[in-house]
C-alpha positions, 0 to 999 in steps of 0.5 A, a space after each residue: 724779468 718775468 715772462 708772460 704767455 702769449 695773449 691775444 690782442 684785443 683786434 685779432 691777429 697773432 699773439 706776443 709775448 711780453 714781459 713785465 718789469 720787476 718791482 724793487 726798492 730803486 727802481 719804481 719811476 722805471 718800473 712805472 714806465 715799463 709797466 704803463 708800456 707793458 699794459 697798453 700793448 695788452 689794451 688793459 691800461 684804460 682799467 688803470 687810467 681812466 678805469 674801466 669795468 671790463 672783468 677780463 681787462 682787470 684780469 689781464 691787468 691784475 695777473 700783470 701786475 701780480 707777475 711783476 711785484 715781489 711776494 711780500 706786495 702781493 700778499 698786501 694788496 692781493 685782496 684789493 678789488 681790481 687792477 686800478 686799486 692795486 696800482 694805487 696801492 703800490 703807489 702809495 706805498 713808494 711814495 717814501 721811496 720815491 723822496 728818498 730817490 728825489 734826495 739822491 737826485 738832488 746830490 747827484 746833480 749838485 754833484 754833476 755841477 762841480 765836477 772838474 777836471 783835474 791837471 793830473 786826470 786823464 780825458 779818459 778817467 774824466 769822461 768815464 767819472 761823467 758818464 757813470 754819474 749820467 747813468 746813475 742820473 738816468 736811472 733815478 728817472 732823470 736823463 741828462 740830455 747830450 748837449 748838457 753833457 758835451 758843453 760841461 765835459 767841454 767846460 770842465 777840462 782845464 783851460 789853460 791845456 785846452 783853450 784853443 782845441 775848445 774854441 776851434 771846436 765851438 767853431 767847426 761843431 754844433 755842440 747841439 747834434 755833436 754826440 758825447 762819444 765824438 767829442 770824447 774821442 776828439 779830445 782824446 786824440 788831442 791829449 795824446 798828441 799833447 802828451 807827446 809834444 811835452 815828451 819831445 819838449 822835456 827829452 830836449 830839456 833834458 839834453 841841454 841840462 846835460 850839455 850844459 852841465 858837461 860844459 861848466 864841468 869842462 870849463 872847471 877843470 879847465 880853470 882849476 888847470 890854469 890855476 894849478 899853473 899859476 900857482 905852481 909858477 908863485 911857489 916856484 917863483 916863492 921858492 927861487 925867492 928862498 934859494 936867493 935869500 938862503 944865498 944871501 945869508 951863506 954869504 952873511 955867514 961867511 963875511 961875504 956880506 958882512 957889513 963892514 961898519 
């Protein structure tokens, strides 16, 4: 920003202190903008539209202009003849600057319009990723107006999360006169109470895995114990059935139980 000395307005009164925007390779529809606001508080933008013969409102105008454009311009369009023919110039020569700037617009937009939010972002990542391409947006020239912003934030959020905290508030608000940072922090809120729900729900999850896994775990080594038992009696029972038949073979042996035929 480059200063400007006191002028005096055209009616009287006190002098102001202005000053001019500064020309570069991205900013020309802004620089436009401010330096149409800066001539007029000056009462010299008549010599730019419609144009005017006044020497000293070209003066005024040619030295805010000079003031507000990098070296390199002004040593190409030093020479022309008065203010109107030196902001034409400068027109003309960002006139290619200003296709390419139209192009990146168009990206943007197509990017604006895609925009989803994702099951793993958080409303505020999402919200800070559409406020910054706003910006962006804005400073090609072109602003994004608050209800456009509000409805595709609303929009964009997954639904199956957000569908009744959405519709109550389509219901409660007018999304025309609801500003983007209270919609932001009312979704906030809501997440947060969300992710608390899904802590709480998970903990008691967790808690019944558990409880369940210490009951099939009690309930095994209490079958494995009565099985134990069981098998314990059939070897018993298996090993009674060996004494008698080793008995009864003693006998054999001894003609005890020798078949008398």
């Amino acid at each position: 920003m480059v200063e400007v000395g006191p002028v005096k307005p055209k009616e009287g009164g006190s002098s102001s202190s202005i000053q001019c925007p500064t020309l570069n390779h991205m900013n020309y529809t802004v620089w436009v903008m401010r330096m149409r606001a800066t001539l007029k508080v000056h009462k010299v933008w008549e010599t730019i539209d419609p144009g005017s013969t006044d020497e000293d409102k070209h003066d005024i105008a040619r030295a805010l202009l000079f003031q507000s454009i990098p070296e390199a311009l002004i040593l190409q369009v030093g020479d022309l003849g008065d203010a109107k023919q030196i902001w034409e110039s400068i027109k003309s020569k960002h006139v290619g600057a200003e296709r390419v700037k139209e192009a990146r617009l168009q990206t943007l937009m197509a990017e604006f319009e895609r925009m989803k939010m994702k099951e793993a972002d958080t409303i505020d990542g999402f919200s800070g990723k559409l406020s910054e391409l706003a910006t962006k947006s804005a400073s090609l020239g072109v602003t994004i107006e608050t209800p456009k912003l509000v409805k595709k934030f609303l929009n964009s959020l997954p639904r199956k999360r957000y569908i009744h905290i959405i519709a109550a508030l389509e219901q409660v608000l007018d999304l025309n006169k609801t500003s983007f940072e209270d919609i932001v922090g009312r979704m906030k809120t809501y997440e947060e109470r969300i992710c608390d729900e899904e802590e709480n729900q998970q903990e008691d999850q967790g808690k019944l895995m558990y409880v369940n896994s210490d009951s099939q775990s009690y309930q095994g080594n209490y079958g494995r114990g009565r099985g134990q038992g069981g098998r314990f009696s059939q070897r018993g029972g298996r090993g009674r059935g060996r004494f008698g038949n080793y008995q009864g073979y003693e006998n054999f042996l001894n003609g005890q139980g020798r078949n008398p035929n």
